[in-house]
C-alpha positions as a Markdown table, in Angstrom:
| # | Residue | x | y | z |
|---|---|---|---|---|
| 1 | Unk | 0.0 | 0.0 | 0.0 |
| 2 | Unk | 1.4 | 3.4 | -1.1 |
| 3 | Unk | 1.9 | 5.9 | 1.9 |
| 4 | Unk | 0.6 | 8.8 | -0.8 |
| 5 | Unk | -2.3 | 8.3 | -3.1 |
| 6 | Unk | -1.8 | 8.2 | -7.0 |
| 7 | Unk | -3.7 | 9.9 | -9.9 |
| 8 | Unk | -7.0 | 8.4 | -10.9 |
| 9 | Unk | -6.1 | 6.8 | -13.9 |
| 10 | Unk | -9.8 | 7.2 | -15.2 |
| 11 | Unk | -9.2 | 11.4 | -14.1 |
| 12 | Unk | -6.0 | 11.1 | -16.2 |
| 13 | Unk | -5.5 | 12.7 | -19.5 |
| 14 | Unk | -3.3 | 14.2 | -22.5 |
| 15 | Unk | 0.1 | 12.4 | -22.3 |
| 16 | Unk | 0.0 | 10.9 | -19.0 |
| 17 | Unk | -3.9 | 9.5 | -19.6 |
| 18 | Unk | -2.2 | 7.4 | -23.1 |
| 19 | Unk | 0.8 | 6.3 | -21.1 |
| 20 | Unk | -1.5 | 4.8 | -18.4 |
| 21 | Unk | -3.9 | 3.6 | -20.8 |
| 22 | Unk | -1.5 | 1.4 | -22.6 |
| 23 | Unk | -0.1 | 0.1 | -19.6 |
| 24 | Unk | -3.6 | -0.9 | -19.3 |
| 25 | Unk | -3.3 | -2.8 | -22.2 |
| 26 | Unk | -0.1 | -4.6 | -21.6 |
| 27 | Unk | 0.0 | -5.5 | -17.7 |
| 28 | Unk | -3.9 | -5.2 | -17.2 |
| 29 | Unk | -3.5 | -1.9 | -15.2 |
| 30 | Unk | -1.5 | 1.5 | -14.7 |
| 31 | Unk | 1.8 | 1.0 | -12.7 |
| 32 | Unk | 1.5 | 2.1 | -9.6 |
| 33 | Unk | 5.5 | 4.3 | -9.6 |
| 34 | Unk | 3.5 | 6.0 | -12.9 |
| 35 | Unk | 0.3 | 6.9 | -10.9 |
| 36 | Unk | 2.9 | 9.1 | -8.0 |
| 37 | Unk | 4.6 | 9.9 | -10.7 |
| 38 | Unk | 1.8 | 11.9 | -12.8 |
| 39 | Unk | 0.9 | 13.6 | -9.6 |
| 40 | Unk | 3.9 | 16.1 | -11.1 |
| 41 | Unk | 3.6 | 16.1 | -14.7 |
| 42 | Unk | 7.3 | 17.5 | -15.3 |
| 43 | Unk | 8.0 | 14.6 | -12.8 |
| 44 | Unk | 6.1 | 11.7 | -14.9 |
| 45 | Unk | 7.4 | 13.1 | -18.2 |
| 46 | Unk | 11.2 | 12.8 | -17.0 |
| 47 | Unk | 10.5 | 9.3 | -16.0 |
| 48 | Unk | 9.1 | 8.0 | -19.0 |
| 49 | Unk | 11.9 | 9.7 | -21.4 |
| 50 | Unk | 14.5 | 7.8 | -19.4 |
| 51 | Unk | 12.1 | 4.5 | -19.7 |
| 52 | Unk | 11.9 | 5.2 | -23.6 |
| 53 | Unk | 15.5 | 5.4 | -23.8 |
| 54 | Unk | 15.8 | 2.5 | -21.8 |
| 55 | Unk | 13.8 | 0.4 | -24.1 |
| 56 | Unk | 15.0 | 2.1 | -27.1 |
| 57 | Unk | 17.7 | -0.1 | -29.5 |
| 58 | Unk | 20.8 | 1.0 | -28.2 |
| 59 | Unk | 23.7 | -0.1 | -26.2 |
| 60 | Unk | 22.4 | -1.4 | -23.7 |
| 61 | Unk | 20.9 | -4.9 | -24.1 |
| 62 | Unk | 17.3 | -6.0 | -22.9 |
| 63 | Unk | 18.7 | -8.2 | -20.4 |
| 64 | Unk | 21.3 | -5.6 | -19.1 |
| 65 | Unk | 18.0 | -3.2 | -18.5 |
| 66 | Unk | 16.3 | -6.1 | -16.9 |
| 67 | Unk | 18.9 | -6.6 | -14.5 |
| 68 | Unk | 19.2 | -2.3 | -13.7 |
| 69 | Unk | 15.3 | -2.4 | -13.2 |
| 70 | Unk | 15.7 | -4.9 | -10.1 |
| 71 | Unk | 18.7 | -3.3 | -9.0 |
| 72 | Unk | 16.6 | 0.2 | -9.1 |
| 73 | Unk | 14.0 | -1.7 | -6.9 |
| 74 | Unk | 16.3 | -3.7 | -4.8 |
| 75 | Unk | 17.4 | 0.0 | -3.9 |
| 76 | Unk | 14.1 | 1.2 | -3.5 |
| 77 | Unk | 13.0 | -1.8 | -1.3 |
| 78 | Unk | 11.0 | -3.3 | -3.9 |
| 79 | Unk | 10.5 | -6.9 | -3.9 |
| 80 | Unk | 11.0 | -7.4 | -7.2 |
């Protein structure tokens, strides 16, 4: 349980309303680090630019930014 309450996903729209949308779609609902983060839109928008350019082609290899997403929540003290 979050200590501090997300967006409504439903009350979310423009940018942050798609980008919750099609996590919809692919994990059957928003993430919940996305709904904090679209409580500050600058916030949210910085996020997902350093998730696209994570999961553009580039140099670092899928399972290279599998292993830096649970090291991210290993430091966050996420149970990944």
């Amino acid at each position: 349980m979050a200590r501090i309450d997300g967006v409504d996903p439903k009350a979310a729209n423009g940018y942050i309303g798609k980008v919750l949308k099609a996590q919809e779609e692919v994990w059957g609902g928003p993430l919940l680090n996305h709904l904090l983060y679209a409580r500050r839109p600058a916030l949210f928008k910085a996020v997902r630019g350093m998730w696209s350019g994570l999961n553009k082609d580039g140099p670092l290899p899928e399972t290279l930014v599998a292993l830096i997403n649970r090291r991210v929540a290993a430091h966050n003290g996420c149970v990944f």
